[in-house]
C-alpha positions in Angstrom: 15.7 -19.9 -13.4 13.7 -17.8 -11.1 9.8 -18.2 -10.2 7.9 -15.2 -11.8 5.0 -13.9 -10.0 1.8 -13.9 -11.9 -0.1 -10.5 -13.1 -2.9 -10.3 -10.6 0.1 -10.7 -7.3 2.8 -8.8 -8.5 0.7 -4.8 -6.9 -0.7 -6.8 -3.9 1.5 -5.4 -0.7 0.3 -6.7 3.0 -2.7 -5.4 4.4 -1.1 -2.8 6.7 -3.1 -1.9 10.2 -1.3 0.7 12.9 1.2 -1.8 14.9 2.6 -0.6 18.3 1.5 -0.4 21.8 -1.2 3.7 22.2 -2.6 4.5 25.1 -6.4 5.1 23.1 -7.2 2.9 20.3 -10.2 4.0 18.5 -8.7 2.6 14.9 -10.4 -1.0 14.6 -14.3 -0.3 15.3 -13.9 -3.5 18.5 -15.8 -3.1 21.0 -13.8 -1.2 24.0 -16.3 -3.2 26.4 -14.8 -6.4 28.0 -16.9 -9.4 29.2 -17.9 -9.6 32.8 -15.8 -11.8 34.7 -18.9 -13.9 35.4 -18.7 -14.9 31.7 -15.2 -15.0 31.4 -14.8 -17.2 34.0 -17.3 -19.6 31.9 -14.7 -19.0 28.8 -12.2 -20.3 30.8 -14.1 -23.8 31.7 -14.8 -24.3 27.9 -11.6 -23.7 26.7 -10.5 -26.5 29.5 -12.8 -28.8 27.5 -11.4 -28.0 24.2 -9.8 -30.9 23.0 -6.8 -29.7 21.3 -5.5 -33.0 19.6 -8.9 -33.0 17.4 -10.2 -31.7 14.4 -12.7 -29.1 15.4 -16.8 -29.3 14.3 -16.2 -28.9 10.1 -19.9 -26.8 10.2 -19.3 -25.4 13.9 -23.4 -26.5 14.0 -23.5 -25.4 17.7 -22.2 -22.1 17.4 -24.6 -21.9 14.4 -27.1 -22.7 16.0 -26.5 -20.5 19.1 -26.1 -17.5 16.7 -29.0 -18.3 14.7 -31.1 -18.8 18.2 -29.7 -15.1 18.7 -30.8 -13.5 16.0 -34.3 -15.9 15.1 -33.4 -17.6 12.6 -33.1 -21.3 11.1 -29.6 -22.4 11.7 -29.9 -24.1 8.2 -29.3 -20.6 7.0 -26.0 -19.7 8.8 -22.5 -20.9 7.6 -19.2 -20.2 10.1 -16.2 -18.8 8.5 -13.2 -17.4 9.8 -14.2 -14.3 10.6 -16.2 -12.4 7.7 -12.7 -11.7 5.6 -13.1 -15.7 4.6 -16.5 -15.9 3.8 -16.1 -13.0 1.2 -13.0 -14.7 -0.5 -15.5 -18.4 0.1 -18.4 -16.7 -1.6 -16.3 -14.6 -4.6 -14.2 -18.1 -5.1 -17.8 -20.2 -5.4 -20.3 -17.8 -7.3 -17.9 -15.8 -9.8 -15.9 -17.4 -12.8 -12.8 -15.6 -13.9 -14.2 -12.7 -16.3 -16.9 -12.3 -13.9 -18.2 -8.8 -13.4 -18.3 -7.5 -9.3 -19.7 -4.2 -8.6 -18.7 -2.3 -5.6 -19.9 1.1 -3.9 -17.2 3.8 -3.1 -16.5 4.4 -0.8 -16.7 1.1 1.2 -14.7 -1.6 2.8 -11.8 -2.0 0.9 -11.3 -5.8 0.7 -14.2 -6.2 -1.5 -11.7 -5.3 -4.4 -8.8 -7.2 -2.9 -10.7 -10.4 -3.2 -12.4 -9.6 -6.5 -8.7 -9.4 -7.9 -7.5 -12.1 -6.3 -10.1 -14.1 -8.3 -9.0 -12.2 -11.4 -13.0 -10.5 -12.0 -13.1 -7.0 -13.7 -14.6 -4.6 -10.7 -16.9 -2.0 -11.2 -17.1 0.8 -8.9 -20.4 3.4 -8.6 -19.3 6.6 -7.1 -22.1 7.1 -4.1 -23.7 10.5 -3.6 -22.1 13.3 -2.2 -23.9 12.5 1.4 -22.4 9.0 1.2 -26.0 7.8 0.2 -26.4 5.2 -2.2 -29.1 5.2 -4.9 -30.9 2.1 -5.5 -32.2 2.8 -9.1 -28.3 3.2 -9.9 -26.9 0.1 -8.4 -29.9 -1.6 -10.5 -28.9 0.6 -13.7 -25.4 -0.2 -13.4 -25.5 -3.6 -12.7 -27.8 -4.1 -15.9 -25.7 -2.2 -17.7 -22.5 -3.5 -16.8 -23.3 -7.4 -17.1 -22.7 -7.8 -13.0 -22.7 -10.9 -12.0 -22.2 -10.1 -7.8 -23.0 -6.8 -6.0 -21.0 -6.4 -2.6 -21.5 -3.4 -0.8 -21.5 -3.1 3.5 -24.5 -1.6 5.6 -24.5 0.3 7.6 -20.9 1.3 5.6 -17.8 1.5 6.6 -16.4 3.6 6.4 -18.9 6.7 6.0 -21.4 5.2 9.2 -24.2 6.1 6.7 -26.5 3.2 6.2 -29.3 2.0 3.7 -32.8 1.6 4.7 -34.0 -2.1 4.6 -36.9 -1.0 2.0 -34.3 0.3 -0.5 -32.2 -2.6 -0.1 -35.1 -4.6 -1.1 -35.6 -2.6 -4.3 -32.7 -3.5 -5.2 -32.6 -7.2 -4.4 -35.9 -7.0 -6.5 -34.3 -5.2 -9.1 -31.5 -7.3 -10.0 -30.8 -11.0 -11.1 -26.6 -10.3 -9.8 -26.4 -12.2 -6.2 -25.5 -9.5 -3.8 -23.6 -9.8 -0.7 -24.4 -7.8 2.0 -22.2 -7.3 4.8 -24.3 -6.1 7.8 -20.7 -6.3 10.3 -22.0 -3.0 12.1 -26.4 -3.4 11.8 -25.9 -4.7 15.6 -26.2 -0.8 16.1 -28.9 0.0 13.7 -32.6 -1.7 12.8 -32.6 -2.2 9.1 -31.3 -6.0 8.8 -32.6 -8.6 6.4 -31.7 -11.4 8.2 -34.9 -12.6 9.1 -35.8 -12.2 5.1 -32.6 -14.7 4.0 -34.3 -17.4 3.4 -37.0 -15.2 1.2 -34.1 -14.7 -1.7 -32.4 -16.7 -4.3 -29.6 -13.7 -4.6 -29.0 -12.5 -0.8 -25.7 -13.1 1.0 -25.6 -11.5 4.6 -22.4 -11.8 6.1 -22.5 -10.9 10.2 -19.1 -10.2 12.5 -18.6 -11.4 16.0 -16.1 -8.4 15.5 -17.6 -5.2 16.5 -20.9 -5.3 18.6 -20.4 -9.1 20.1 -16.9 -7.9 21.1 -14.5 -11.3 20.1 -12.7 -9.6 17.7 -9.8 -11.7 19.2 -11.0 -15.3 17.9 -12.5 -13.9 14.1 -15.5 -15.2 14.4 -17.9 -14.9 11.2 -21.3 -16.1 9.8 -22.8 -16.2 6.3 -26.7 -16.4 6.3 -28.3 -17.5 3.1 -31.2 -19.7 1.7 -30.5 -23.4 1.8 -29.4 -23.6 -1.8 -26.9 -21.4 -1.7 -26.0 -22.2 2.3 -25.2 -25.5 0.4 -22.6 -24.1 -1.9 -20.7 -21.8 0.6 -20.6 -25.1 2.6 -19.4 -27.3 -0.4 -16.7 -24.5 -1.4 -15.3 -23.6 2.5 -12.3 -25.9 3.6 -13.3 -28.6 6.0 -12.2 -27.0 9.5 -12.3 -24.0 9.1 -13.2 -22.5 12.4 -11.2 -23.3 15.0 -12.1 -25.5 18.1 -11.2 -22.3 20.6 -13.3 -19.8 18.6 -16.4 -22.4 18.5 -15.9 -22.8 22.1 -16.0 -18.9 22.7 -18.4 -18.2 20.4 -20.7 -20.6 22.2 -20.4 -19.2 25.4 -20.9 -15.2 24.3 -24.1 -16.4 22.3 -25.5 -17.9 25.5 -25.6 -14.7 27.0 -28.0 -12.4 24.7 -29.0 -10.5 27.4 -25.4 -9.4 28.0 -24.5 -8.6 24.4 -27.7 -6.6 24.1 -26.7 -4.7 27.4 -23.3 -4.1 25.9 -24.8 -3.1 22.4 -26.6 -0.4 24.0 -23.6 1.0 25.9 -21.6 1.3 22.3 -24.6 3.1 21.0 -25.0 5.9 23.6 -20.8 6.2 23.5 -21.5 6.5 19.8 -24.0 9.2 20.7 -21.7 11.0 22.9 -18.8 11.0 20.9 -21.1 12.3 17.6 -22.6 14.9 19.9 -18.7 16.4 21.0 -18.1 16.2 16.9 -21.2 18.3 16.5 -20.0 20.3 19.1 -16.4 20.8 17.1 -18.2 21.5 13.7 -20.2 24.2 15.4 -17.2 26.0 17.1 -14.8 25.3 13.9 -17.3 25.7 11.0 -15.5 24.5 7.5 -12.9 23.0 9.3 -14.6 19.9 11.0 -17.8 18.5 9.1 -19.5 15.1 10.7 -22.0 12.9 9.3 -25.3 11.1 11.3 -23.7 7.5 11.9 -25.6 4.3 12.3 -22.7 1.9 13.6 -20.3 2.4 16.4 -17.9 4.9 14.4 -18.2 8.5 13.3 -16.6 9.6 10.0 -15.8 13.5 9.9 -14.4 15.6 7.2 -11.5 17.3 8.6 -9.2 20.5 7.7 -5.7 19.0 7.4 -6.6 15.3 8.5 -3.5 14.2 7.6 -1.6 16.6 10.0 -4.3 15.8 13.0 -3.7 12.5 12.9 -0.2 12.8 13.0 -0.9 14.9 16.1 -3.2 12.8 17.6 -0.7 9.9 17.4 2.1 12.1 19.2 -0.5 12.5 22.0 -0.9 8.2 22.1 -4.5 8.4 20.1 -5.2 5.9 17.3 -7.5 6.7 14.6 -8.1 6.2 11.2 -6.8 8.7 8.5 -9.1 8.2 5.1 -7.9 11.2 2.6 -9.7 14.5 4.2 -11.9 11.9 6.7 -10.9 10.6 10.3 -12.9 7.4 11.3 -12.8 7.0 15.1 -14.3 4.6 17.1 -16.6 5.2 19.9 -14.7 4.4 23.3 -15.1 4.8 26.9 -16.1 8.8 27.6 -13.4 9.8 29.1 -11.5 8.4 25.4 -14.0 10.3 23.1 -13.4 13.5 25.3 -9.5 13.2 24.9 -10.3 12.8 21.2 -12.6 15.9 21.2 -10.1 18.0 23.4 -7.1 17.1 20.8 -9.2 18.4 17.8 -10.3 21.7 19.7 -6.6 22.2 20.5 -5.3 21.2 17.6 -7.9 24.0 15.6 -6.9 26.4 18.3 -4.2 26.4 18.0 -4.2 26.6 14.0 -6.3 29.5 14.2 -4.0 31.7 16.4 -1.4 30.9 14.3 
């Protein structure tokens, strides 16, 4: 007899990134900035002392407590998962019973329904406005309305760049008895986090990346920050080792280097800047055809005439970005990257036009 898959696997096909070797990768939102070789050097020495034939730390206490020193906070808040992919499937596998109602935001990060589903919860999904704003009086109405037991939603988002001022995120953390989970992987590159305010909720879930602004997208790298009560759960519910010895060990030595991760923070935000202000630039000189929005992370998302065909042509020229529908997400990179980017979309539009 053969095994039958059940219902909620049988649709599920591999999450599917761009494979292959591009000159300019601006697909992934990493940083493009490596460390110093200083601090590499010091990587190096504590992967020397990683002893491979043990278990590694099962609560990874002194990255925890590195990270938490990083941000100000208690390190009984902070849980260490395997990268922030884990922790969502951790947090949807200990708070939500199958039947369970999730609400999501669309758009938005696109695993938040994957792992709802694989949990076998009904999802909810509230449209945003047409700016990619979210309304907090909805999120509260819907939720109500729809019996929702956990809100997930990213901010800043990915991958519209628009974020959520902390004062509305409050209203709706005020407004609702769901728990919501908010993943803050890009607030590195804006000022509206609630981590210092974790421990001030029973129904807040921040997740944070080591991803994007920290730059060890390599080693995934992720933290949950919570009150103690539910820190206590996520702990009970994660396996037992679940973040490896070598990514402790890294982790450990990037967080004892704040100043450097704030330098490099503030590079990514004025390449951000540079490649929004050659996007304004195109939407000026190709009006209708190339539409941008303000971003808050280290991305810009821009409405674009025949994306599809742009990226296919920004690809031929060994450029890498993401294709969303009518949108392009594209990473900020070095300068002379954004201005190859730039210079593809104002020949490709060009060239369209005398054509």
């Amino acid at each position: 007899m053969a095994f039958a898959l059940n219902d909620k696997i049988k649709a599920l096909t591999p999450y599917d990134p761009i494979c292959g070797e591009y000159p300019i990768r601006l697909d992934a939102n990493e940083s493009y900035i490596p460390f110093p070789d200083e601090i590499r050097t010091e990587m190096e020495r504590a992967l020397a002392d990683v002893a491979l034939n043990r278990y590694p730390d099962p609560y990874a206490e002194k990255v925890c407590g590195l990270f938490a020193a990083y941000y100000g906070i208690s390190p009984a808040l902070v849980t260490a998962g395997d990268g922030s992919d884990e922790l969502i499937s951790i947090i949807m596998s200990a708070f939500l019973q199958k039947g369970d109602t999730v609400l999501t935001l669309a758009p938005d990060f696109s695993m938040y329904r994957f792992y709802t589903g694989i949990v076998e919860c009904p999802c909810v999904t509230m449209e945003k406005n047409a700016d990619f704003s979210i309304d907090p009086q909805q999120v509260i109405d819907t939720a109500r309305n729809e019996q929702v037991r956990l809100i997930v939603f990213s901010n800043p988002c990915n991958p519209t760049s628009v974020g959520l001022a902390a004062d509305e995120v409050r209203k709706i953390l005020r407004g609702t008895d769901a728990l919501v989970v908010l993943d803050e992987a890009y607030m590195d590159f804006w000022d509206q986090s609630l981590l210092g305010e974790a421990a001030q909720y029973d129904n807040l879930i921040l997740l944070r990346t080591c991803s994007k602004a920290i730059g060890l997208a390599g080693i995934r790298l992720g933290f949950a920050v919570a009150n103690e009560t539910l820190t206590r759960v996520i702990r009970s519910v994660k396996s037992p080792y679940n973040v490896n010895s070598v990514s402790q060990a890294l982790g450990c030595v990037a967080f004892s280097h704040p100043e450097q991760l704030k330098r490099n923070i503030e590079r990514l935000i004025e390449s951000r800047e540079a490649l929004y202000g050659l996007f304004q630039s195109l939407a000026a000189d190709f009006p209708g055809k190339v539409e941008v929005v303000r971003p808050v992370t280290n991305f810009i998302w821009a409405k674009c005439e025949r994306a599809g065909k742009l990226f296919e042509a920004l690809k031929k020229q060994g450029i890498i970005v993401r294709c969303m529908g009518e949108y392009l997400r594209v990473t900020a990179g070095r300068n002379h990257e954004n201005q190859k980017v730039a210079d593809a979309l104002r020949a490709f539009y060009t060239e369209n036009e005398s054509a």
